[in-house]
C-alpha positions as CSV (number, residue, x, y, z in Angstrom):
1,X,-101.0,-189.5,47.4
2,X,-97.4,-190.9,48.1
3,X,-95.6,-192.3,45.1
4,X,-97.6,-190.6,42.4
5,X,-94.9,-188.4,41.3
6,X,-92.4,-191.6,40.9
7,X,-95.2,-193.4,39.5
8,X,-95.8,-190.8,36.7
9,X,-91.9,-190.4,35.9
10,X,-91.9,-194.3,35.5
11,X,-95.0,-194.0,33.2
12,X,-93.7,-191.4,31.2
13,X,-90.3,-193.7,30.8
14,X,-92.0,-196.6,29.5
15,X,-94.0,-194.1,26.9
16,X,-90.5,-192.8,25.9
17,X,-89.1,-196.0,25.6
18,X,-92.2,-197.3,23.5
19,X,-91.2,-194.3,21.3
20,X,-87.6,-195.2,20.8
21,X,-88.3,-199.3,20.5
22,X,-90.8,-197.9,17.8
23,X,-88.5,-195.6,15.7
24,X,-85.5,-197.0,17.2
25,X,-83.9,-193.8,18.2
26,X,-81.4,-194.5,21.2
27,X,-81.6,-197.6,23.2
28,X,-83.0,-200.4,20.5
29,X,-80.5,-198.6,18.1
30,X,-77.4,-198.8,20.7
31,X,-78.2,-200.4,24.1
32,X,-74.9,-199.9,25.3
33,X,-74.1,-196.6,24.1
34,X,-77.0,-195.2,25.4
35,X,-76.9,-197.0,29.1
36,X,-73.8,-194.9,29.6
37,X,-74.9,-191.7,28.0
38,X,-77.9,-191.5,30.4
39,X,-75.8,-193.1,32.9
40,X,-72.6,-190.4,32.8
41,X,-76.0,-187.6,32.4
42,X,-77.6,-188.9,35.6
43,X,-74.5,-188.9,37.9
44,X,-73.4,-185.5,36.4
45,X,-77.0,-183.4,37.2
46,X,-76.5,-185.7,40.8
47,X,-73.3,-184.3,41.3
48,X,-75.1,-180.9,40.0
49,X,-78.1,-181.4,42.8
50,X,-75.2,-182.2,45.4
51,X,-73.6,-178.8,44.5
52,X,-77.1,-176.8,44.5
53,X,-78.1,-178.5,47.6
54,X,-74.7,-177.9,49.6
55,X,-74.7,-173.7,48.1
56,X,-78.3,-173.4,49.7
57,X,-79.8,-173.2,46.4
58,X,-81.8,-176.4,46.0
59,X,-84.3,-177.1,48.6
60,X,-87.0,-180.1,48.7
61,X,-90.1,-179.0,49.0
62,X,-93.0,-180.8,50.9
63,X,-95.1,-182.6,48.6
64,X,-97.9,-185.2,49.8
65,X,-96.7,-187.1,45.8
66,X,-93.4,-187.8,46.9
67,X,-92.6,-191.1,48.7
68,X,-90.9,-188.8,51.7
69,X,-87.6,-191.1,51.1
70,X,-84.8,-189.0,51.4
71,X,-81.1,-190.0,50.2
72,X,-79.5,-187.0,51.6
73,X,-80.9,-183.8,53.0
74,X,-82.7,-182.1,50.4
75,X,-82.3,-185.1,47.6
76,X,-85.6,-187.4,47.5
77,X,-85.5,-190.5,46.4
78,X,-87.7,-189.7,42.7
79,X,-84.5,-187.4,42.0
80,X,-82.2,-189.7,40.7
81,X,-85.4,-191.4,38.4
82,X,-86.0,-188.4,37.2
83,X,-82.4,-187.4,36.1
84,X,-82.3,-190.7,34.6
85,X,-85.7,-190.2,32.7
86,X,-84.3,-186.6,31.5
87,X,-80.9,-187.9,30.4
88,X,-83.2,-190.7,27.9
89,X,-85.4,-188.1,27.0
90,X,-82.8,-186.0,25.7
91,X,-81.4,-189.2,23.7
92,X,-84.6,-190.1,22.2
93,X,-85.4,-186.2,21.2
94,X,-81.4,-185.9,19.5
95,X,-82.5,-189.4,17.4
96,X,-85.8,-188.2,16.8
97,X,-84.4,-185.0,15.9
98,X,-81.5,-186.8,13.9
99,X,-84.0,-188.8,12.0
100,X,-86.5,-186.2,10.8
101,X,-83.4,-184.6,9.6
102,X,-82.2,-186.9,7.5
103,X,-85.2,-188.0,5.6
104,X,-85.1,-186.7,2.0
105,X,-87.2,-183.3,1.4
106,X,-90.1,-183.6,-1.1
107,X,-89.8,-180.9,-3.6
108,X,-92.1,-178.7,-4.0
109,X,-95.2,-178.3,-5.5
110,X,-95.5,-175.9,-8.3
């Protein structure tokens, strides 16, 4: 089924995103700061792929859930979505991470 793998990176986004808007953890806590963390992460796993691809390293597979839309040899189009979707998910984890940190410990229980 084409698109199913974009669909379910774009799902999984907005599921993040309900996370952060919730808990306030990257984006709703610092829209800017976080555009261009997942921005600067995106282009540097693209320049990454670009490397990978050009060394032989990284080939696309055939897949009947991928659109079949190809931005270079070997780069489909769900790439860059995805690098974007793991650059927020890494922000989101770090303020999840951040915040469960910082909450004071309960003492313990004799």
């Amino acid at each position: 089924m084409p698109g199913l793998y974009l669909a379910a990176i774009l799902l999984s986004a907005v599921g993040v995103a309900l996370l952060d808007r919730r808990w306030r953890l990257a984006a709703w806590a610092s829209p800017g700061r976080a555009a261009a963390a997942v921005a600067i992460g995106t282009v540097f796993f693209l320049a990454w792929d670009a490397v990978g691809i050009a060394t032989g390293v990284f080939v696309k597979g055939d897949s009947a859930l991928l659109l079949g839309v190809d931005l270079a040899p070997h780069l489909p189009l769900e790439e860059p979505f995805f690098l974007a979707f793991l650059s927020y998910l890494a922000l989101v984890a770090w303020g999840a991470a951040r915040l469960l940190l910082s909450r004071p410990r309960k003492a313990d229980a004799p």
